[in-house]
C-alpha positions as CSV (number, residue, x, y, z in Angstrom):
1,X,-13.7,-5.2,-18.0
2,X,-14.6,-4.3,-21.6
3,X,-12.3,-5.1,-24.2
4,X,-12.4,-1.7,-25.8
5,X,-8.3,-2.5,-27.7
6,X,-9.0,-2.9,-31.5
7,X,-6.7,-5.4,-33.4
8,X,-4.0,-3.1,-34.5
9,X,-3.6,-2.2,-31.0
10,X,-3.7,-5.6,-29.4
11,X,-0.9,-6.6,-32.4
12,X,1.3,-3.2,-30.9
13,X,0.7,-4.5,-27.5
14,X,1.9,-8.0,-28.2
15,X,5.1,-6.3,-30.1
16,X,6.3,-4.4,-27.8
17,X,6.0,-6.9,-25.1
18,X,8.4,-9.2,-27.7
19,X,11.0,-6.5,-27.7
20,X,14.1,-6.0,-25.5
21,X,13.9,-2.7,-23.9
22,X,16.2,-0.6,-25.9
23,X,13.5,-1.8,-28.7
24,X,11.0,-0.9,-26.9
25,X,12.3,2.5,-26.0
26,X,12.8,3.3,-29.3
27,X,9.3,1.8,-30.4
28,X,7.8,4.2,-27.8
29,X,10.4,7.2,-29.2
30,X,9.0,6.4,-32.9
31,X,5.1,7.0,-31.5
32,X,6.1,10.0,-30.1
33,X,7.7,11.1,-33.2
34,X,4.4,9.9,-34.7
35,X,2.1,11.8,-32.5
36,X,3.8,15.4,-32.9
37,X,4.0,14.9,-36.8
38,X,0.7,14.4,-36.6
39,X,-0.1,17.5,-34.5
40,X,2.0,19.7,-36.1
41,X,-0.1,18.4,-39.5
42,X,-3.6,18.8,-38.1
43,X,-4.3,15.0,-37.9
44,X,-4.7,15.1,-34.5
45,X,-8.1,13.5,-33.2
46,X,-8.6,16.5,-30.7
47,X,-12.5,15.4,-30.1
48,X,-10.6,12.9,-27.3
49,X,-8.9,15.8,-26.1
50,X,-11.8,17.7,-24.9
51,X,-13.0,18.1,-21.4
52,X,-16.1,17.9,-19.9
53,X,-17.1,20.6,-17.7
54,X,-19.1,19.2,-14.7
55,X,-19.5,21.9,-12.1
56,X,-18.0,20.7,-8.5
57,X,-21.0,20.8,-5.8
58,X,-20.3,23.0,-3.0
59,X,-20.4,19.7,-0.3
60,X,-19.1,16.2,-2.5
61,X,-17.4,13.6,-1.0
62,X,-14.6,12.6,-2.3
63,X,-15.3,9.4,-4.4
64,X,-17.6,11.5,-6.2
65,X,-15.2,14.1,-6.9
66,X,-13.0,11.5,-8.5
67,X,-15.4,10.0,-10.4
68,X,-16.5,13.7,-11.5
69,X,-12.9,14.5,-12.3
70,X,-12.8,11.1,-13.9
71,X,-15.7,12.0,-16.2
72,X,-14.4,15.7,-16.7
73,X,-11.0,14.4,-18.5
74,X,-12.5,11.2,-19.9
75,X,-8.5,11.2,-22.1
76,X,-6.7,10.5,-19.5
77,X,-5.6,7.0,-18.7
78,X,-7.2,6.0,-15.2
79,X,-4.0,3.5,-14.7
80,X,-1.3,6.9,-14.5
81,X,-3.6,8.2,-11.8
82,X,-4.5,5.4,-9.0
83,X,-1.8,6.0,-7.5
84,X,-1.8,9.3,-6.4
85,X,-5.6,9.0,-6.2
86,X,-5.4,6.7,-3.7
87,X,-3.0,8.6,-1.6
88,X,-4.9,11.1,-1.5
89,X,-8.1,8.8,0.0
90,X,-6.1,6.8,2.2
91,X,-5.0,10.5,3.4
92,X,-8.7,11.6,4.1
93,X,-9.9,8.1,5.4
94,X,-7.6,7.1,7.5
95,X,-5.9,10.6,8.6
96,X,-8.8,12.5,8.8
97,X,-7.7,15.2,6.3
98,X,-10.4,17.7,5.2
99,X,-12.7,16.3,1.9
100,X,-12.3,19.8,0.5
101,X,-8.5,19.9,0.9
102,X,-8.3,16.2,-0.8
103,X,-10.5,17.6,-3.3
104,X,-8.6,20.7,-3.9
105,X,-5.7,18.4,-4.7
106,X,-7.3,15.8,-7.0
107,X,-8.6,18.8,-9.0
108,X,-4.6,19.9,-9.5
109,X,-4.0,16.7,-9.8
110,X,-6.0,16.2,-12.7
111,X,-5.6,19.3,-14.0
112,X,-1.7,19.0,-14.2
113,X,-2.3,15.3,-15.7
114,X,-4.6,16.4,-18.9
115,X,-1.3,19.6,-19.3
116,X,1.0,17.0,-19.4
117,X,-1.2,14.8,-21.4
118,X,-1.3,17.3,-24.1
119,X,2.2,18.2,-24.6
């Protein structure tokens, strides 16, 4: 894996790890409060923000489609989405459901993900 985490963010890492919970809840609350002055100021870095339209194909196989989607909302944090992502696989692979219904669902999936994402 590349180490991509500059210091600052390695330092906020290693913080919050340090902190009791209600710490880091309020940590995490004070980021948050961060983030939205910083929207409602314009300093928002919205170039991370923007999606990537790839077309879908009309036949794809599903590990394409999530890598497509992957590459389509590059913001979104891979981690918050393996889970449902590999539901939604094991539900194709091993109960036969249709690619283009699996599909159909990683695309909301995604979708919904980059809407909350951007709140």
């Amino acid at each position: 894996m590349i180490d991509i985490m500059n210091k600052i963010e390695k330092k906020l890492i290693t913080i919050f790890a340090d902190l009791d919970k209600d710490d880091q809840n309020s940590l995490a609350a004070f980021a948050e409060f961060l983030l939205d002055k910083a929207k409602k100021e314009g300093r928002y870095q919205l170039e991370e923000q923007i999606i990537v339209k790839i077309s879908r194909p009309k036949e794809e196989k599903v590990v394409a489609a999530i890598k497509r989607l992957s590459a389509t909302y590059p913001m979104l944090p891979k981690d918050s989405l393996m889970n449902q992502t590999a539901s939604l696989m094991s539900e194709h692979i091993l109960k036969g459901r249709v690619a283009v219904e699996i599909i159909d669902e990683l695309e909301i999936l995604f979708k919904n993900r980059f809407d909350e994402h951007n709140i």
